[in-house]
N, C-alpha and C positions, 0 to 999 in steps of 0.2 A: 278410588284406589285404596286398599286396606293398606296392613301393615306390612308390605308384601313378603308375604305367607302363600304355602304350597296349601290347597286346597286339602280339607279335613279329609280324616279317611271315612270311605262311601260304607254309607249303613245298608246292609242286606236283608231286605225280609222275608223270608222264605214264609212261602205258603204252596197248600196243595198236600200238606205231608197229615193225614186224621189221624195214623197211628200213635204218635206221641201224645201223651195227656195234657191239656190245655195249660197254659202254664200263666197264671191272674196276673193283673198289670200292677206291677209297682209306681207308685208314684216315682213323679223324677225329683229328683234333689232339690232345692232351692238355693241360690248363691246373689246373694245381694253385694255389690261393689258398692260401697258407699264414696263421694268426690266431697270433697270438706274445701274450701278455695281460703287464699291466705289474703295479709294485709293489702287492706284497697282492692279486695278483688271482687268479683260479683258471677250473678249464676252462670255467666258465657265462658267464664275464666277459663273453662277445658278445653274450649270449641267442640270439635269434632271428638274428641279422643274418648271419651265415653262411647257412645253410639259404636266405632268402630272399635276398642276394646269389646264391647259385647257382643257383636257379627261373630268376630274371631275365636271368643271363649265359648258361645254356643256350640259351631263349627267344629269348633277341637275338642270339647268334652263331653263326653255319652252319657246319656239321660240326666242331663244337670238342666234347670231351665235358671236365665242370668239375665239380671238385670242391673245394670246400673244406673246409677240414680245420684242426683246432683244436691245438696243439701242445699237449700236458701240463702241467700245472701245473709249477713249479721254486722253487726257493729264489731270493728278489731280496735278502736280505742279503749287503751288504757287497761291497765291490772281488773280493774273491778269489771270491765265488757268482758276479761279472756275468764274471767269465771262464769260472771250471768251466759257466756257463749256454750262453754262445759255443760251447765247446767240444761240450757235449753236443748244441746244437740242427745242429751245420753235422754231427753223427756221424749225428744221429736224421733229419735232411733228406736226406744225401746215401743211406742206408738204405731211405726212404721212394720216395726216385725210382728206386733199381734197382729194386722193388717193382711200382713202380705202371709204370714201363717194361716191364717183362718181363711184367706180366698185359696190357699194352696192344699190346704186338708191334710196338712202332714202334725199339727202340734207341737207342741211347746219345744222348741229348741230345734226344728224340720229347719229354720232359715240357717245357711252358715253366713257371715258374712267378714267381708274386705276392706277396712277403711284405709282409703286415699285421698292422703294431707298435704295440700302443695303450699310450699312457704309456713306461714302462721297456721294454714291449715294443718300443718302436718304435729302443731305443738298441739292445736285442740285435739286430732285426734291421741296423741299419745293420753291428754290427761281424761278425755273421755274411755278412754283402754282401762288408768290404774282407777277411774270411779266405780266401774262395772265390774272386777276386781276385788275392790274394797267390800262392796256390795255383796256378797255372796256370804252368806249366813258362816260358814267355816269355808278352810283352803279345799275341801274335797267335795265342795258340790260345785257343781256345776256350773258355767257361767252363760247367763243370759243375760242379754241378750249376745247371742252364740256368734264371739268374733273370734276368726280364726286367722288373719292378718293384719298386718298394719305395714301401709308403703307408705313413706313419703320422696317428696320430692320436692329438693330442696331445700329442706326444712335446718331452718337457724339454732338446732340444738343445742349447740355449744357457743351458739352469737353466730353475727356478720362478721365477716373477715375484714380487719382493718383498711385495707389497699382497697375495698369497695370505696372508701368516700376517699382514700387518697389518690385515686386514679381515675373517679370521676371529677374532683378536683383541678386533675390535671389536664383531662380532658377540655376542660370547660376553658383554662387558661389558652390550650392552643389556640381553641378558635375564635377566642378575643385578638391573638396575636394575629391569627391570619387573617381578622377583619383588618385589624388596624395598618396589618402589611400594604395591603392592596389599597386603603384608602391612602395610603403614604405616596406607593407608587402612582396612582394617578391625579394624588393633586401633582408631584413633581412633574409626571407628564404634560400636565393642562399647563404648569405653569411652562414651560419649553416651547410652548406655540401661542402664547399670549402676544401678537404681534399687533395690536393693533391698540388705540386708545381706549376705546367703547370695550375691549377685552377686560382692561385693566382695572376698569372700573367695577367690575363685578368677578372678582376673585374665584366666587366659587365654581361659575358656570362662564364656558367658552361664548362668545359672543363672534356670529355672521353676519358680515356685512352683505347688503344687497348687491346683485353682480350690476354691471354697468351694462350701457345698453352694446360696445365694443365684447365684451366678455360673454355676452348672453347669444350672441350671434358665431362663435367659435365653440362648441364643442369643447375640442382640446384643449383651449384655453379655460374654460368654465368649467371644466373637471379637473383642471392642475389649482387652481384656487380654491374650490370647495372640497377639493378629498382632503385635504390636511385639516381642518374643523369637520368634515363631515366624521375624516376618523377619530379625529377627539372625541365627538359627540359622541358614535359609537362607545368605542371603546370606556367612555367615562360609563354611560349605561352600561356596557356588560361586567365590567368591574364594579361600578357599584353595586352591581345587583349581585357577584359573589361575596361582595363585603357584605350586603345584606344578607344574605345568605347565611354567613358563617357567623354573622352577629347573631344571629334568631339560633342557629344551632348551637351558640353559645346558650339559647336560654333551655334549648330541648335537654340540653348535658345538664346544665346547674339546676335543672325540674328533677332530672335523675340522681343526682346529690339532695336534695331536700327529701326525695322520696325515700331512699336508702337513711337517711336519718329520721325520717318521720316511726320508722322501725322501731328505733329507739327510744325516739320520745312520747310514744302512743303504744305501745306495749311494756309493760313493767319486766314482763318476765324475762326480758334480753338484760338486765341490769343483774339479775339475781345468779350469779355463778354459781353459788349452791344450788339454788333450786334444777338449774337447766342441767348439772350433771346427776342430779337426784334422777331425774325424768329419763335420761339416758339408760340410768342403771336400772329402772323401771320397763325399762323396753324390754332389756335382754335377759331381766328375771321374767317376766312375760313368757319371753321366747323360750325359757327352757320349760315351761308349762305346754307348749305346744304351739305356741302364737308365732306363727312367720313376723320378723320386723325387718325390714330395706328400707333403705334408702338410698337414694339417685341425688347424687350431684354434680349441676354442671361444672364443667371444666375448661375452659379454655386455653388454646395451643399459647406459647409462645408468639409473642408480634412487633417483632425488632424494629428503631431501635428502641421505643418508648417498655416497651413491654418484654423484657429476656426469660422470665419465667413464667409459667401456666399461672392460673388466674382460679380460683370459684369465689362463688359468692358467699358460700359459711365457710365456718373454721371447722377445721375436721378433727377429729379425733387421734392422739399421738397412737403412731402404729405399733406400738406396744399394748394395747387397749381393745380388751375386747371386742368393742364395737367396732372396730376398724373394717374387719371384715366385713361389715354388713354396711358398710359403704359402696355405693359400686359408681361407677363411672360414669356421667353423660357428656360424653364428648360436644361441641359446638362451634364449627371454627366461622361460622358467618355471622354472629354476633359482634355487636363493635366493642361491647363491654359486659360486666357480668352483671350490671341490671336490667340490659336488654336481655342478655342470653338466662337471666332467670324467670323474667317477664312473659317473653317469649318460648318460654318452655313447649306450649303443647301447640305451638303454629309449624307447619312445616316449612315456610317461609322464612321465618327466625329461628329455623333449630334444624341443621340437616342430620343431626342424629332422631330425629323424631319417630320414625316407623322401626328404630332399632330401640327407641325404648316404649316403644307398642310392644315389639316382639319380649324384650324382655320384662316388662308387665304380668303381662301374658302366662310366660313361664312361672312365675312366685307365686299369682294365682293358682294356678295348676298344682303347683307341688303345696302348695296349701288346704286346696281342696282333697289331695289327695291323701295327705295327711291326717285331715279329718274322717274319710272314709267315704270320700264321695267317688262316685266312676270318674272320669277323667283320661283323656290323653294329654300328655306332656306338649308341647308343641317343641319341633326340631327345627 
């Protein structure tokens, strides 16, 4: 299943017609997507969404050939890794386009290309934007290697949102509390049927006495004396094993608190409020040079009563601020919290907006390529 999208419009080749004068084959476009993956992530971080981002922008755009391509895993620890990361990815991009220019026969600046930064990913792509940028002998030549976008998703421009560690926090507390509930409720239970001596002697665990040889020759009888320890027994098992349960998912939540702060303590650049609004205002000077800049962030509904207002996982930009508009929405209401639903961004399992933000991917692409002056159809 793609992004489900109405099938490209059908190309026509007309032949048979010699009066017209032969008309030479122009090369097609080149359009490189580049995927940059954020803290803790590695080369699968997209799954599918590459591959099928590129079906769909081949399909919808005319004579453009598209590739997307997944950049290497890297080190996100620490200030001094988000720079050696800069520095490796603008050495391994600008490598990549003589490459793909020279097997393409189109020349120096034939590639346009799209960087897409999820999470951390999306701070490297911005500082690999203003290096390539800086780069450029004066403001009116040209920029190569020839980016004409920049998407992120998710990305912590302005930091993590506080209620990220306060509501995983809180999370984490529930289901201590509902472990501890249930083991409450069945020790009181086991202790209400502790009828026997050889019971009392071992507290934690119900104790059965062997039936008699009278008991074992009645049925009715033999099942009115062992269903009441036989349901203890149960029931202590199935309850323990939700206690158990909600204890271990006490640690999968407090894994997602560590991880949501490892952000912090393994990236410098969430600490530097100057710096991250520098980098902003870097985007949208960018953008008025020609460079498409987006960003997607998820949002979660309202989830009464623990949760009465919508939820993301960065802090956004005050709606008086330019950048705001260039925020857009990923809604996600089957996430349990906003480090699964930023985690799980490109699963369609954990993100039922998933194929709506293919679709709209998609689109920014297009109208960026189009911008540049590549053919292109818009996708509807």
């Amino acid at each position: 299943m793609l992004f489900s999208m109405a099938t490209a419009n059908e190309k026509l080749n007309v032949e048979g017609n010699n009066d017209e004068p032969a008309v030479p084959d122009v090369p097609k476009d080149l359009l490189l997507i580049i995927f940059i993956h954020g803290f803790k992530g590695t080369d699968s971080t997209f799954g599918s969404f590459p591959s099928r981002l590129e079906h769909i922008l081949t399909e919808t755009m005319d004579n453009v050939t598209v590739e997307c391509i997944v950049f290497p895993a890297y080190e996100t620890k620490g200030e001094a890794a988000q720079t050696a990361a800069v520095e490796r990815f603008v050495d391994w991009l600008t490598t990549l386009t003589v490459q793909k220019e020279v097997a393409h026969g189109g020349g120096a600046g034939a590639a346009k290309i799209v960087l897409c930064g999820h999470s951390m990913g999306g701070l490297l792509a911005a500082d690999a934007l203003c290096a390539l940028i800086k780069s450029r002998p004066d403001e009116g030549a040209p920029l190569w290697s020839r980016v004409i976008g920049c998407i992120a998703f998710d990305t912590p421009y302005l930091g993590l949102h506080p209620f990220v560690f306060k509501n995983s926090a809180t999370r984490a507390a529930e289901a201590a509390d509902t472990a501890r509930t249930v083991v409450s409720d069945v020790l009181w239970f086991m202790g209400k049927n502790r009828d026997s001596p050889q019971a009392k002697s071992n507290p934690s665990l119900p104790q059965i006495a062997p039936a008699t040889e009278s008991e074992s020759t009645s049925k009715s009888t033999g099942w009115a004396r062992w269903a009441p320890s036989a349901y203890v027994v149960g029931g202590a098992i199935a309850a323990g094993a939700a206690a158990g349960a909600a204890y271990w998912r006490r640690e999968d939540i407090t894994s997602g608190y560590n991880w949501a702060f490892g952000h912090m303590k393994y990236v410098g650049t969430l600490w530097d409020g100057e710096g991250m609004t520098k980098r902003l205002d870097n985007l949208m000077l960018a953008e008025k040079q020609g460079i498409i800049f987006k960003m997607f962030y998820v949002l979660l509904p309202p989830s009464l009563p623990s949760f009465p207002s919508p939820r993301t996982f960065v802090v956004l930009p005050s709606r008086s601020s330019p950048a705001f508009s260039n925020y857009i929405i990923s809604k996600n209401s089957v996430a349990t919290d906003e480090i699964q639903a930023h985690t799980g961004l490109f699963e369609p399992t954990t993100n039922d907006g998933y194929y709506e933000l293919g679709l709209e991917t998609a689109k920014i692409i297009c109208e960026a390529a189009a911008r540049s002056g590549m053919h292109s159809t818009v996708p509807t």
